[in-house]
Backbone as CSV, one residue per row, in Angstrom:
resi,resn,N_x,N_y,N_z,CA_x,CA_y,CA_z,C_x,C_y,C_z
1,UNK,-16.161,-39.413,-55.587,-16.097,-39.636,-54.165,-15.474,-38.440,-53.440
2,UNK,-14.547,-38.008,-54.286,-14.111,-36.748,-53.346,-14.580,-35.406,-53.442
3,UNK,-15.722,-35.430,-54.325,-16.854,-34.297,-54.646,-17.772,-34.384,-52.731
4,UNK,-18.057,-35.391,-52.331,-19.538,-36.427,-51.351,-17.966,-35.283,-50.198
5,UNK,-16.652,-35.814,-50.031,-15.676,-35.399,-48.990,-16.097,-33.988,-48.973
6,UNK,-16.007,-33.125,-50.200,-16.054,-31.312,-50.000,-17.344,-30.787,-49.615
7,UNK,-18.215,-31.763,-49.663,-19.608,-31.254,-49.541,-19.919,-32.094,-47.699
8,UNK,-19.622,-33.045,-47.577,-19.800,-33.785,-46.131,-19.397,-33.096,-44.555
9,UNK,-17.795,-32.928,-45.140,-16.981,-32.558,-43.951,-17.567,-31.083,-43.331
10,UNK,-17.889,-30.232,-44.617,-18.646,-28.732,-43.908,-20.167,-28.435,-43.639
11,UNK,-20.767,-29.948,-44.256,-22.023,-29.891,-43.516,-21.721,-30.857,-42.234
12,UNK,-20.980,-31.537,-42.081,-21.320,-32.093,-40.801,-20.759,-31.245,-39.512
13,UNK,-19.815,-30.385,-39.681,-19.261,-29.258,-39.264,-20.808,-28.297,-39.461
14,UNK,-21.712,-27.944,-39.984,-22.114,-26.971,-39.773,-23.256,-27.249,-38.699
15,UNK,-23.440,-28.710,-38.742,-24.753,-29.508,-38.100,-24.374,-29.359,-36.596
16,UNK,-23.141,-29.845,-36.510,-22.045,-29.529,-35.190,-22.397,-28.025,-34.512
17,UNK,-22.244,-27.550,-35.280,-21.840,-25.819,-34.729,-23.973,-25.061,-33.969
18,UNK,-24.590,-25.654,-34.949,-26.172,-26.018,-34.471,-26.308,-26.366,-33.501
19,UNK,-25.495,-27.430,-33.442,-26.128,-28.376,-31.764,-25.396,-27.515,-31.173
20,UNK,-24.429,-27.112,-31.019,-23.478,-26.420,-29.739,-24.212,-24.835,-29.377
21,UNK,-25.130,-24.414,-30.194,-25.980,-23.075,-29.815,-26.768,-23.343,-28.583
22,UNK,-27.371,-24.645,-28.312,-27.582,-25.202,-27.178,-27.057,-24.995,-25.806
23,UNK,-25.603,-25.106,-26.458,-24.659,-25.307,-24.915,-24.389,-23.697,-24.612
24,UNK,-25.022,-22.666,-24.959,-24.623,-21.427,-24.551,-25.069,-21.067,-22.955
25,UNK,-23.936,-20.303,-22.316,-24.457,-20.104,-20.732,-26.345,-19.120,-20.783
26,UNK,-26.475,-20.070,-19.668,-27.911,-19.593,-19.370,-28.052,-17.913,-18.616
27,UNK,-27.138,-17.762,-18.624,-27.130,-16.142,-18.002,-26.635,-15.246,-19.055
28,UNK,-26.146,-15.859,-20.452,-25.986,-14.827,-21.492,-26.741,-13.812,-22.113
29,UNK,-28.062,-13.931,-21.733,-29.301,-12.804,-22.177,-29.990,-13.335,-21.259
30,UNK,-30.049,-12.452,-19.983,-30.554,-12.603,-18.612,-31.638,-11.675,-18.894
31,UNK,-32.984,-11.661,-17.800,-33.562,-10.704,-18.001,-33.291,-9.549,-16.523
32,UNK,-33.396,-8.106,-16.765,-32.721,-7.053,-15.710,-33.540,-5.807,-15.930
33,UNK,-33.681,-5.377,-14.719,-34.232,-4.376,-14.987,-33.029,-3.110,-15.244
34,UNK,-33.699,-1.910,-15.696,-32.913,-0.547,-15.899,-32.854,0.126,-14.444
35,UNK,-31.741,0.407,-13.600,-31.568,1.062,-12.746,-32.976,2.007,-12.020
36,UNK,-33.253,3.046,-13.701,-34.040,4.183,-13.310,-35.372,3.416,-13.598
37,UNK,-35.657,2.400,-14.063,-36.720,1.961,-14.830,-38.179,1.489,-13.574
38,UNK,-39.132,1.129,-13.967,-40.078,0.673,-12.988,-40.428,-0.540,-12.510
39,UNK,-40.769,-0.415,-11.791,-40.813,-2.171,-11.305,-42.408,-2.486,-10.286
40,UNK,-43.160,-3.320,-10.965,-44.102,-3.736,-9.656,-44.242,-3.993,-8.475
41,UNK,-42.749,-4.822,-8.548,-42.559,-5.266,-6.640,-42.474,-4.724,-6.095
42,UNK,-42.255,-3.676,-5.948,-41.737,-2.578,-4.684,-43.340,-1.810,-4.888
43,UNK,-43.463,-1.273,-3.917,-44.598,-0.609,-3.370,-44.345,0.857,-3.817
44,UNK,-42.895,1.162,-4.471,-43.181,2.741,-4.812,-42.718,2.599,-6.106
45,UNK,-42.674,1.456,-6.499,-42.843,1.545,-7.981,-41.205,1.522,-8.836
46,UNK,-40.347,1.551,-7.551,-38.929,2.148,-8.432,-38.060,0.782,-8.420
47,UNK,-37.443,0.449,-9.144,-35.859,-0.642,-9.277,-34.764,-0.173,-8.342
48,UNK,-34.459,0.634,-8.243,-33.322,1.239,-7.180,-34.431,1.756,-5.933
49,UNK,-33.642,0.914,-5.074,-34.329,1.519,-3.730,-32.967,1.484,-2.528
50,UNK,-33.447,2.428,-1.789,-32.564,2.628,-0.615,-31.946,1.789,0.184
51,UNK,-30.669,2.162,0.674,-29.933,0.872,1.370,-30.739,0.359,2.770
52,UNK,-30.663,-0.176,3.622,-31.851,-0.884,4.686,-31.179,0.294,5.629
53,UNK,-31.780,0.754,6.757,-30.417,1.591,7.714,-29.360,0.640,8.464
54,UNK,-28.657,1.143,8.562,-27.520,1.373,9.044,-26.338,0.327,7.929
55,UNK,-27.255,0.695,6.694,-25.844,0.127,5.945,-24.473,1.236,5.651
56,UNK,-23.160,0.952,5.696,-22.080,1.940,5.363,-21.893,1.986,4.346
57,UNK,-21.678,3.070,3.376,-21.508,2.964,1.988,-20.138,3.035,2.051
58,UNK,-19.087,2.513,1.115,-17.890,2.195,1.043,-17.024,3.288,0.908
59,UNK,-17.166,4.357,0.968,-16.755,5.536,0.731,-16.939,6.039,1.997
60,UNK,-18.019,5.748,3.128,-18.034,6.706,4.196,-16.831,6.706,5.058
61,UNK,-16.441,7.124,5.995,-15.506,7.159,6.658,-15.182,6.406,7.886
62,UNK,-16.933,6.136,8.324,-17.107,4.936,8.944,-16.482,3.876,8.473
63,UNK,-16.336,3.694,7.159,-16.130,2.288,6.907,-14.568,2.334,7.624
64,UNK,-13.455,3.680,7.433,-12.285,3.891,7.282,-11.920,3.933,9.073
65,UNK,-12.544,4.184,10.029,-12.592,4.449,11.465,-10.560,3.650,11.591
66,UNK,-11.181,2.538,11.224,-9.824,2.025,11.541,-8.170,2.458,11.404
67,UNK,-8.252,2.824,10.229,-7.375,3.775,9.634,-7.387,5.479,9.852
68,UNK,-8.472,5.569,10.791,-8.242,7.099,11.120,-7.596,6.967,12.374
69,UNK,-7.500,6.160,13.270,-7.366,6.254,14.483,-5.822,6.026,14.816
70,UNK,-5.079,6.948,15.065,-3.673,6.854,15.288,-3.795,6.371,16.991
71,UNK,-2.395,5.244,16.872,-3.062,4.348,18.390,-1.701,5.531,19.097
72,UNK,-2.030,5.074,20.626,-0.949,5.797,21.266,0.415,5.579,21.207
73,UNK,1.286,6.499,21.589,2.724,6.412,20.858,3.316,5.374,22.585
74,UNK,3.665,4.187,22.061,4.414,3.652,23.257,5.691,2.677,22.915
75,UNK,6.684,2.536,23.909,7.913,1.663,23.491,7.576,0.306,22.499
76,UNK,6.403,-0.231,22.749,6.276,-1.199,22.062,5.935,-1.288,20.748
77,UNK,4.731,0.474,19.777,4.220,0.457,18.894,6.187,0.730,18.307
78,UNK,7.191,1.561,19.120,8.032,1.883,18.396,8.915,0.804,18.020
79,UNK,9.044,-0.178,18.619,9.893,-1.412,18.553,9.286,-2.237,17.564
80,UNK,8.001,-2.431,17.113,6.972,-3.000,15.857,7.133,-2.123,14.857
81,UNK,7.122,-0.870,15.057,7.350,-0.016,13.719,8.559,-0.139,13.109
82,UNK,9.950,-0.325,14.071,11.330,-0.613,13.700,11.477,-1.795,12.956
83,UNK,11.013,-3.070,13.440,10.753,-3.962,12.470,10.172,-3.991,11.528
84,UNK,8.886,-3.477,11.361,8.254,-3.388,10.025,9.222,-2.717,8.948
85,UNK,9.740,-1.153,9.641,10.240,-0.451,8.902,11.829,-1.502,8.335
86,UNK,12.098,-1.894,8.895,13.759,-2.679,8.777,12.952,-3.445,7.284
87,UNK,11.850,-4.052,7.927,11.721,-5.454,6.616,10.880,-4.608,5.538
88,UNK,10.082,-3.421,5.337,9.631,-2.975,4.507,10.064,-1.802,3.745
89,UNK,10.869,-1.330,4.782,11.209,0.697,4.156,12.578,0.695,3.683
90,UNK,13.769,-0.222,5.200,14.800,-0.070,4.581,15.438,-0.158,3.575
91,UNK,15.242,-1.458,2.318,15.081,-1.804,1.173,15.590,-0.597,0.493
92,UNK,14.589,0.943,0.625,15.003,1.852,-0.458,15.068,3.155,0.430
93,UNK,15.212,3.300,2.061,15.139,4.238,2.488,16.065,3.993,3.586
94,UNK,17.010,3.368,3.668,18.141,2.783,4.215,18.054,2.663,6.213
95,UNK,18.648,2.020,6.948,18.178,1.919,7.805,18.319,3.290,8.698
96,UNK,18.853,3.860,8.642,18.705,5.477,8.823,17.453,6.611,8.229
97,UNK,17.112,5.986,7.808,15.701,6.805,6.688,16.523,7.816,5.962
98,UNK,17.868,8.047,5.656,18.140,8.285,4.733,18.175,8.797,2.912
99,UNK,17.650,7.242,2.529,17.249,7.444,1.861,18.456,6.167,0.748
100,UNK,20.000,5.847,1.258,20.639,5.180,1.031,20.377,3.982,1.432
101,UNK,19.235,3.295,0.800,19.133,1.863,1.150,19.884,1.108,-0.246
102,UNK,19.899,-0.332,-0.052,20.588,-0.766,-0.730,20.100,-1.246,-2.190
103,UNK,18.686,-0.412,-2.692,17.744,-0.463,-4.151,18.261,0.371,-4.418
104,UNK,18.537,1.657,-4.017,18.760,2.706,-4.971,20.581,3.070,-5.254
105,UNK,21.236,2.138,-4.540,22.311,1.722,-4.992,22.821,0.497,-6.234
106,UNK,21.581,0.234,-6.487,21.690,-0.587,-7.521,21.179,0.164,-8.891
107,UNK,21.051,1.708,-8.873,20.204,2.233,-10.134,18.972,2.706,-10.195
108,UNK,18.036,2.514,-9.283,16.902,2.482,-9.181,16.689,4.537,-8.188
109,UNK,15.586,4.964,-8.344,15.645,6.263,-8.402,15.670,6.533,-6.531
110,UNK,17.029,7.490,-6.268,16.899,7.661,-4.909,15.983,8.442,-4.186
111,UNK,15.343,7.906,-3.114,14.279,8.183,-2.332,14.773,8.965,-1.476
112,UNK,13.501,10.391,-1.242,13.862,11.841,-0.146,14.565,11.195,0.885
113,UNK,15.560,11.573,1.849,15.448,11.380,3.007,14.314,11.789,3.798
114,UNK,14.061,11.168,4.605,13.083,11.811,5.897,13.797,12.624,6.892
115,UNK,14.966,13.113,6.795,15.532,14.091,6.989,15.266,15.460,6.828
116,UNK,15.088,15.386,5.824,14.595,17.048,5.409,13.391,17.789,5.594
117,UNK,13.750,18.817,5.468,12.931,20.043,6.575,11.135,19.046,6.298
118,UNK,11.170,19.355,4.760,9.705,19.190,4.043,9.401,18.472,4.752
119,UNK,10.168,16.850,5.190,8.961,16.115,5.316,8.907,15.894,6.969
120,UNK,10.185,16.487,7.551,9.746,16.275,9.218,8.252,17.422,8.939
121,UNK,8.006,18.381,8.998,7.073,19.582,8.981,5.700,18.682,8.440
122,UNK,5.791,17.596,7.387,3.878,17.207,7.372,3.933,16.562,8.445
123,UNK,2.073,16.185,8.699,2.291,15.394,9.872,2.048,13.532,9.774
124,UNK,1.951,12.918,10.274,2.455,11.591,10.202,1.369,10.738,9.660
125,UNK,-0.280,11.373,9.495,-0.669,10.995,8.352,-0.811,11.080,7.168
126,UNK,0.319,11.868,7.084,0.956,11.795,5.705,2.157,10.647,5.407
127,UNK,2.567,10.422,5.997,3.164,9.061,6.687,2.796,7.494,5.673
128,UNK,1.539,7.667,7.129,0.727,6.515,7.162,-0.178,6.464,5.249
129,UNK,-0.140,7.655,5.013,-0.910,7.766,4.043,0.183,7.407,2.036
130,UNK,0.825,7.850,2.738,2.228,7.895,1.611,2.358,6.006,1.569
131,UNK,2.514,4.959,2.828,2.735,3.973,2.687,1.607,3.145,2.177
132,UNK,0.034,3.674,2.726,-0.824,2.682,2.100,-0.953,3.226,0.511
133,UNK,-0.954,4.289,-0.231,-1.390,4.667,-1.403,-0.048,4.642,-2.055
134,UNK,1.396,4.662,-1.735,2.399,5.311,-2.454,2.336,6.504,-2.708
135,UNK,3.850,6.631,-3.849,3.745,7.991,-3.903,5.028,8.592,-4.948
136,UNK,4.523,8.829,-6.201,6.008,9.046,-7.122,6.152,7.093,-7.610
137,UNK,7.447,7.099,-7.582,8.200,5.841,-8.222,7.444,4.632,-6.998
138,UNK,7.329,5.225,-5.446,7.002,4.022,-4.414,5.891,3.669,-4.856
139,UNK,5.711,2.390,-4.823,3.994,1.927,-4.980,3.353,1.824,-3.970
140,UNK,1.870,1.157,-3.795,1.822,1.322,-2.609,1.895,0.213,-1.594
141,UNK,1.321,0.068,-0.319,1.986,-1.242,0.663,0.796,-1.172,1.505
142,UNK,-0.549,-0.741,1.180,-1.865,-0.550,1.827,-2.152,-2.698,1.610
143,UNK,-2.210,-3.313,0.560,-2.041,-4.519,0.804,-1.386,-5.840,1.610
144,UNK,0.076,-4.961,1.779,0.885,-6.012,2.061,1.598,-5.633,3.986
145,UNK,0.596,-4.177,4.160,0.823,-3.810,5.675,-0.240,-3.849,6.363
146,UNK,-0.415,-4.072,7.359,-1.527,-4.105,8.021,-1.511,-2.567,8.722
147,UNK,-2.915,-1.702,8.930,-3.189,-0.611,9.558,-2.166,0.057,10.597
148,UNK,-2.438,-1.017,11.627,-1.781,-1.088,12.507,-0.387,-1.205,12.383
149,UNK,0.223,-1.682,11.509,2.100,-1.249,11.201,2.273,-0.636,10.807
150,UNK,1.541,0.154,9.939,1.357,1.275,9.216,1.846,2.066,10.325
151,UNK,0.892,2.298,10.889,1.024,3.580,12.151,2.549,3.303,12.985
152,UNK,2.682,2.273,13.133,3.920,1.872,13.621,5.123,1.880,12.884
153,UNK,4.932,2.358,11.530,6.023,2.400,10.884,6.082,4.110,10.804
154,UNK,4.914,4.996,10.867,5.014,6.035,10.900,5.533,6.796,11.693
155,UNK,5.285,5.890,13.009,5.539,6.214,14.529,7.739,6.653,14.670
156,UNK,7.770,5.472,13.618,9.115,4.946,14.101,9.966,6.395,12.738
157,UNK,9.585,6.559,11.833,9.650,7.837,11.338,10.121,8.859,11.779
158,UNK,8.754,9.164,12.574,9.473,10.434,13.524,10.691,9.978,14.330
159,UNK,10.814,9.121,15.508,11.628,8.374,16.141,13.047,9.031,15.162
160,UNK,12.963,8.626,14.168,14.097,8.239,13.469,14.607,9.919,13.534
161,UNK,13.655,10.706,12.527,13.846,12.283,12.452,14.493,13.125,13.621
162,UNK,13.420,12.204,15.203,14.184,13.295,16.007,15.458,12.718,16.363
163,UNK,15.759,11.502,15.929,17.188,10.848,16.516,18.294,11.539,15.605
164,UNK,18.019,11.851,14.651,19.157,12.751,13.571,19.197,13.855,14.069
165,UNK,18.422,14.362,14.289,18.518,15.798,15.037,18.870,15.598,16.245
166,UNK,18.993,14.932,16.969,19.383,15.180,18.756,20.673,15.908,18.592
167,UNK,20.900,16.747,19.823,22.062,16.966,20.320,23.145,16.126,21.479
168,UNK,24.159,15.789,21.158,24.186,15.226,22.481,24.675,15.138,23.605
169,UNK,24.072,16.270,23.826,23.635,16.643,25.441,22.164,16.522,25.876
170,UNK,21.090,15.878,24.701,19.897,15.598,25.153,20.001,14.011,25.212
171,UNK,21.262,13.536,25.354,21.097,12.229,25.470,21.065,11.699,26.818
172,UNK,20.827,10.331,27.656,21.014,9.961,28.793,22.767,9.908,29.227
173,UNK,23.228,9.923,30.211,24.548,10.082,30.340,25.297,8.286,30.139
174,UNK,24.739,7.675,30.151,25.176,6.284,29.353,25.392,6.025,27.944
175,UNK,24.331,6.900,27.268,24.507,6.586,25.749,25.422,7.533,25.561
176,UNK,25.636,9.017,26.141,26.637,9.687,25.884,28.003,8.967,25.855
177,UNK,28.370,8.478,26.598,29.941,7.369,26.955,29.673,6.695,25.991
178,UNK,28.751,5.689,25.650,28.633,4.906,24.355,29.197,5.736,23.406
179,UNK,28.494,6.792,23.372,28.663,7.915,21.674,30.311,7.999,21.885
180,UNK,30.786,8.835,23.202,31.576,8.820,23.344,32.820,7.870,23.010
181,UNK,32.693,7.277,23.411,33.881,5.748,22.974,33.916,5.373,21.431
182,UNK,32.564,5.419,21.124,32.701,5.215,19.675,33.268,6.027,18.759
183,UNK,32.935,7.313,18.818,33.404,8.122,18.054,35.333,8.284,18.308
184,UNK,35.578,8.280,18.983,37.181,8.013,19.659,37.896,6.510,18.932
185,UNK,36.804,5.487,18.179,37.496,4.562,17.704,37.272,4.680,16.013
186,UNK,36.945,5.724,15.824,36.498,5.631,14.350,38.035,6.414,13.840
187,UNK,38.345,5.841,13.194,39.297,6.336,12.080,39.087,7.608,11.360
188,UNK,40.294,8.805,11.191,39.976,9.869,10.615,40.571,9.670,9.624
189,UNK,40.009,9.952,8.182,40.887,9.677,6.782,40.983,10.980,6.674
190,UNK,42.491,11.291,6.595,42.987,12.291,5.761,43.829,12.542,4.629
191,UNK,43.570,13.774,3.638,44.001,14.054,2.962,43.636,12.956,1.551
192,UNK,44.287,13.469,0.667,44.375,12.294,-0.913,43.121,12.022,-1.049
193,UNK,43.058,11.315,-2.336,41.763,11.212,-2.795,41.578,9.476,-2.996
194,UNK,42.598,8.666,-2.591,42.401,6.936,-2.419,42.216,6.718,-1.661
């Protein structure tokens, strides 16, 4: 009886595995033509034929219009770029663009300031371009920004660059007294090293 078991269990298993050749997807050996190959239907005889007009191929630049078009610089794109930048940049480029945000105080590799000569001197679609693709250790944020903040975060960039650089005597005579007062309450540490 247990001769009928060694011989049963792997034919009924093999009878099994038969029927299930059945259940294979119907698109597993499709029929297709070869790219370069010939074909009757078409009137010139070819499998690849031309896009209809006015299709954009994904690569043209047309498709990109959107992303080429830097919008105009106004109080409001800069006040959207400040936010974006606060909730997206500061993280590792501190709210100063610095570069002392509070990631790379934890270990993580510190990011250029936007301070320096190099990167005030490219111009701001390099910017816009650095945030959608990344760049080095940054990844990129072409997913998780929209075009349009993009530019507004680029916008706010410069903003930032020429605000480190001001002198101030190019300031309004209100923020001067502001600067003024403040700096008069800041504490001077001297001397020792505690």
């Amino acid at each position: 009886m247990n001769g009928l078991r060694y011989i049963a269990i792997p034919g009924l298993c093999a009878i099994l595995a038969g029927g299930m050749a059945g259940c294979r997807d119907e698109m597993a050996d499709q029929r297709r033509y070869d790219p370069y190959g010939e074909a009757k239907l078409f009137p010139d005889n070819k499998v690849m034929q031309a896009p209809p007009p006015g299709a954009i191929a994904r690569d043209d630049p047309a498709w990109q219009l959107p992303y080429l078009e830097r919008p105009p610089l106004t109080a409001a794109l800069l006040a959207r770029g400040r936010e974006r930048f606060d909730i997206y940049c500061s993280p590792c480029h501190g709210y100063a663009g610095d570069g002392h945000g509070i990631v790379p105080s934890r270990g993580f590799p510190q990011p250029p300031t936007f301070h320096s000569k190099r990167l005030r001197d490219l111009p701001s679609r390099h910017v816009f371009d650095v945030i959608s693709n990344g760049y080095g250790v940054m990844y990129a944020y072409a997913d998780r920004v929209s075009p349009a903040d993009r530019w507004a975060i680029a916008a706010y960039v410069r903003a930032l660059q020429v605000s480190q650089g001001a002198r101030a005597d190019q300031l309004p005579a209100d923020d001067r007294d502001v600067l003024k007062t403040r700096s008069q309450k800041v504490p001077v540490r001297q001397g020792g090293a505690g």
